[in-house]
N, C-alpha and C positions, 0 to 999 in steps of 0.2 A: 504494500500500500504506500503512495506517493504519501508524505509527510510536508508540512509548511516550513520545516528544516530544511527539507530535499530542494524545494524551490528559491531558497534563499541560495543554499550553496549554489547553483544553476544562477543565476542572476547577480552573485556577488556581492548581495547587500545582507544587510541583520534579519535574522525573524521576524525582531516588531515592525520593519521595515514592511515585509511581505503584506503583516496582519494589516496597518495604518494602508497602503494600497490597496487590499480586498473590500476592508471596512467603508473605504470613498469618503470618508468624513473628517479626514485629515489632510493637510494640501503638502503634495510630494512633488518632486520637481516631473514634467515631462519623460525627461531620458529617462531618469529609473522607474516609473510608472509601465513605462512601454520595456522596460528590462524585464518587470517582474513579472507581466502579462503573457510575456513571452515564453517566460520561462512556464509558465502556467499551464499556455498551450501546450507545450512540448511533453511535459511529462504528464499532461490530463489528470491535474491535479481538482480535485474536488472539495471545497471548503465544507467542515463538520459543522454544519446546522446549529446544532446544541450548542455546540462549545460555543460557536458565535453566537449564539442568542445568549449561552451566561457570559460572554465577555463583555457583549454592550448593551444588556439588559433590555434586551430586544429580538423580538425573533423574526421581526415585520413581516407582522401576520395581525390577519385580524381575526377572533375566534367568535363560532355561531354555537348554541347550543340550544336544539330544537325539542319540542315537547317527543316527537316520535318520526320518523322516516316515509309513514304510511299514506298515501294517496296521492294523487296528480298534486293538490293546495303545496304540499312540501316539494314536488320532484320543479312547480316553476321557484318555488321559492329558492331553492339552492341554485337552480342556475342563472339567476340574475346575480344573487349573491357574489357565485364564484367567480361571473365576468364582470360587475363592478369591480373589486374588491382586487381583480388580477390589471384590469386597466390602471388601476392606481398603484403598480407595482409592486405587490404585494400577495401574500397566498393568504386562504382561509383554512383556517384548520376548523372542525368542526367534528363533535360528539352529540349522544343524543341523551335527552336527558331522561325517559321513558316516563314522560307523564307522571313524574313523583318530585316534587319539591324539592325534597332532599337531594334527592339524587341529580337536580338540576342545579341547587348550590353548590356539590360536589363537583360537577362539572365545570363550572364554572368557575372554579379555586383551581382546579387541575389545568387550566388554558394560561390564568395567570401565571402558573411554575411553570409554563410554556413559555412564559416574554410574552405573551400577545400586545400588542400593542392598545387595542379596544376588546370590547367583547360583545356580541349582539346574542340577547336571549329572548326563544319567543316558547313563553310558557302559559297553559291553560290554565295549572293549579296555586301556582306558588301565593301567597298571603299578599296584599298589600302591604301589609305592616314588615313581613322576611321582604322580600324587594325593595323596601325602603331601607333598609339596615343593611340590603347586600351592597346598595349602592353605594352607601357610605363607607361601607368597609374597605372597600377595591382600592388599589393603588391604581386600577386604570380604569378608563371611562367604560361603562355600560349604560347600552344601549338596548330597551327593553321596547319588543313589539306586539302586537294587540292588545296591550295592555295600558292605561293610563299611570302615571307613575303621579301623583301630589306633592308635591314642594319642589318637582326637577321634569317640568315640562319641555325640557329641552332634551331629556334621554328619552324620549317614548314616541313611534310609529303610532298613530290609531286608526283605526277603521270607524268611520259612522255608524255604527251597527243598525239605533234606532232608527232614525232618517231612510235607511236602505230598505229597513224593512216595510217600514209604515210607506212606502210608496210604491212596492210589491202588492201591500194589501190594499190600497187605493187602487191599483189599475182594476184589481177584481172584485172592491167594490162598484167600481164605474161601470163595467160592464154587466152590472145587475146583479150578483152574488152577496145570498144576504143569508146563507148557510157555508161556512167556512173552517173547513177544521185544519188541526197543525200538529205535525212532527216537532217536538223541538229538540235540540241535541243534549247532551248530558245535563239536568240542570246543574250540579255545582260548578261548571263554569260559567266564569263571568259572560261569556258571548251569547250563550244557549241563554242565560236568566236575562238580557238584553234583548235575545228577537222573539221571546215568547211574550216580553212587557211590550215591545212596541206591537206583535201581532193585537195584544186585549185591547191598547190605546186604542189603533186605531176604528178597533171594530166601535168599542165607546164611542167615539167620536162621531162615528159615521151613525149614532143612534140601534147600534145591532147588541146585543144581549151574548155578553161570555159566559161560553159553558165549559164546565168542565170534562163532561161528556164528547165535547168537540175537540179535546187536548190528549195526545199521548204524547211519551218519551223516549227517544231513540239514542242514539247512541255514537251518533255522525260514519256509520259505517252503512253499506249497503243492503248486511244482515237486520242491521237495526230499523230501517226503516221500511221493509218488508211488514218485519214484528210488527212494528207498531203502525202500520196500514191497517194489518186483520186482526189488530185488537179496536180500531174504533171501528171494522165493520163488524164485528163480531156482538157489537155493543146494538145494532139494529138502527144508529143514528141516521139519518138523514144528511147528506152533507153536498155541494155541486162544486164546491171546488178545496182545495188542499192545496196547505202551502206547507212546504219542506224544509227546513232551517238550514239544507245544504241540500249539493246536488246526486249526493252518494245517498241519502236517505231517499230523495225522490226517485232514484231509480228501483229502488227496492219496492216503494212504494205504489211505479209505476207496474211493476212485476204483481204485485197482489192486487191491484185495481180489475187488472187483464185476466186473473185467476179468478176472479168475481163476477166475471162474465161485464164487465164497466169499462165502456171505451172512452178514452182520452181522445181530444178536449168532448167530445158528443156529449156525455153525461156526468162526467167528472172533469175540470178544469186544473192542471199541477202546475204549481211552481216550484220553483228549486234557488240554492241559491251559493253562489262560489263562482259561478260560469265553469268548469269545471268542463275540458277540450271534449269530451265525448257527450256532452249534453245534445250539442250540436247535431250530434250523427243517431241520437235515438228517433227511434218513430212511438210518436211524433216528434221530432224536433223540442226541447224542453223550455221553457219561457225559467229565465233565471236572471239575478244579481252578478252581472258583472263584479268582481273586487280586484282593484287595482293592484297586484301584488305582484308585480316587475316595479313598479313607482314607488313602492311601499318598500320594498327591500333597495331598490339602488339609495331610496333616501336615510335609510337604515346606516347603508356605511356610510354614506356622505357625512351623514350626521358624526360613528363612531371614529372620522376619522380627522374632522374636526376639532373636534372635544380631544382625542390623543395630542395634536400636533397642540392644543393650546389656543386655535383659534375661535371667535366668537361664534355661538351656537344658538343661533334664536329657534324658537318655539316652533313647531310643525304645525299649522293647520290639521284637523284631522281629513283622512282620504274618505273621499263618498264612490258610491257606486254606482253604474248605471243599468238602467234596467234593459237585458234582451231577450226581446218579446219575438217567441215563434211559434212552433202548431200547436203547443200544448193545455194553451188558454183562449179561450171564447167563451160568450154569453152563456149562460143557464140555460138548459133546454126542458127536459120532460124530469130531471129528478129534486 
């Protein structure tokens, strides 16, 4: 194995010499820069990561640590991630934190003994009050997404959750829908107990009566929202259209509608919501919530790599969504 002694000797100058040329952050003269480079080539010497991250306390990297791996939502979010994050010269290292708190503040200690330079966490469970102590605690900035962060509006991505949703249930109040039932995803997270309070708003609003008979619980997985399709038909309720709190439940959803002898949009109307690439390709066609989630992550590092470098970091408006409306919703007909 070539050594950082080996390229010294090849080049003629000291080791620290070699290290202050690799590092770039020292100024060396021309001649021995293009000495040491050369000598670099020649013997396809490859600099050890680590060591250079413990020498300049630094690994320049940015570190992501995601609630879980699972579904199309996470596979764009990583890859906007990794090509922001690589445009800005830089790699992401990323672990997962499997939907447990703990194990997401672990993760997140584990990126710091990394050098990470920022750290971007997007967590379903962890506490407001642990988030605000993790923040304080870090020696380097975190940058926390879907989630609101209190007293440090300058670390936090948000989604509009209520606004997205209440105008989901607006298009299919407008179109005549005055029986509406809903999927919502796990309630103890904060987003599922967001678009099940804006689904009741806006039915209030519009003068329509919440039922709870009109409400099951899923689980943001495709299993789950199967389940809980043929648990409110199961129940004998009346309903012409259904809204899905994501678009992995509405397909499940749309699976047991179809198994109940109930055509989409004819007799039942679905919305879904994530936009989620294969929405597009069901029959029907699935009417859902665009979420901005290339905009939301490149503004993720922008944001975490700001706050590393020191510079000024003003507050994120939150991201809204837009609705796209295809064959899976029309008027009320005979149910």
């Amino acid at each position: 194995m070539v050594t950082m002694q080996d390229v010294a000797n090849r080049a003629g100058v000291a080791k620290s010499t070699v290290s202050r040329v690799l590092s770039g952050k020292v100024r060396i003269s021309e001649q021995t820069r293009e000495r040491v480079l050369a000598a670099v080539a020649e013997l396809g010497f490859r600099p050890n990561g680590l060591a250079q991250a413990l020498a300049t306390q630094s690994a320049n990297a940015v570190g992501l640590v995601v609630s879980n791996f699972a579904g199309p939502y996470f596979g764009r979010l990583l890859r906007t991630l990794a090509k922001t994050v690589e445009e800005a010269g830089k790699q992401l290292m990323v672990t997962d934190g499997h939907d447990d708190p703990q194990k997401e503040a672990a993760a997140v200690e584990l990126l710091v003994d990394r050098r990470c330079d920022a750290i971007i966490l997007y967590s379903r469970f962890m506490s407001e009050a642990d988030l605000t102590a993790l923040t304080a605690r870090l020696p380097v900035p975190l940058v926390v997404m879907n989630r609101p962060l209190p007293g440090h509006p300058e670390r936090c991505v948000v989604f509009e959750q209520e606004r997205s949703t209440r105008a989901a249930m607006t298009h299919l109040i407008a179109l005549g829908h005055k029986r509406i039932a809903c999927i919502s995803g796990p309630l103890h997270t904060l987003t599922a107990r967001q678009r099940l309070g804006a689904y009741r708003a806006a039915l209030t609003e519009a003068g329509l009566p919440v039922s709870a008979e009109l409400e099951a619980e899923g689980n943001n997985l495709v299993d789950g929202g199967y389940r809980a399709c043929r648990s409110l038909l199961s129940r004998g309720v009346r309903f012409s259209a259904l809204f899905a709190c994501n678009d992995d439940m509405a397909v499940g959803a749309l699976r047991a509608l179809q198994e109940a002898g109930l055509k989409v949009p004819e007799q039942v109307s679905l919305f879904g919501f994530d936009d989620a690439p294969a929405g597009a390709y069901l029959l029907p066609a699935l009417s859902t919530v665009h979420l901005p989630i290339e905009q939301m992550a490149a503004a993720a590092v922008h944001q975490a790599l700001a706050l590393a470098t020191g510079k000024p970091a003003a507050p994120l408006a939150p991201f809204e969504g837009i609705l796209r409306l295809r064959e899976s919703v029309a008027p009320p007909c005979c149910r």
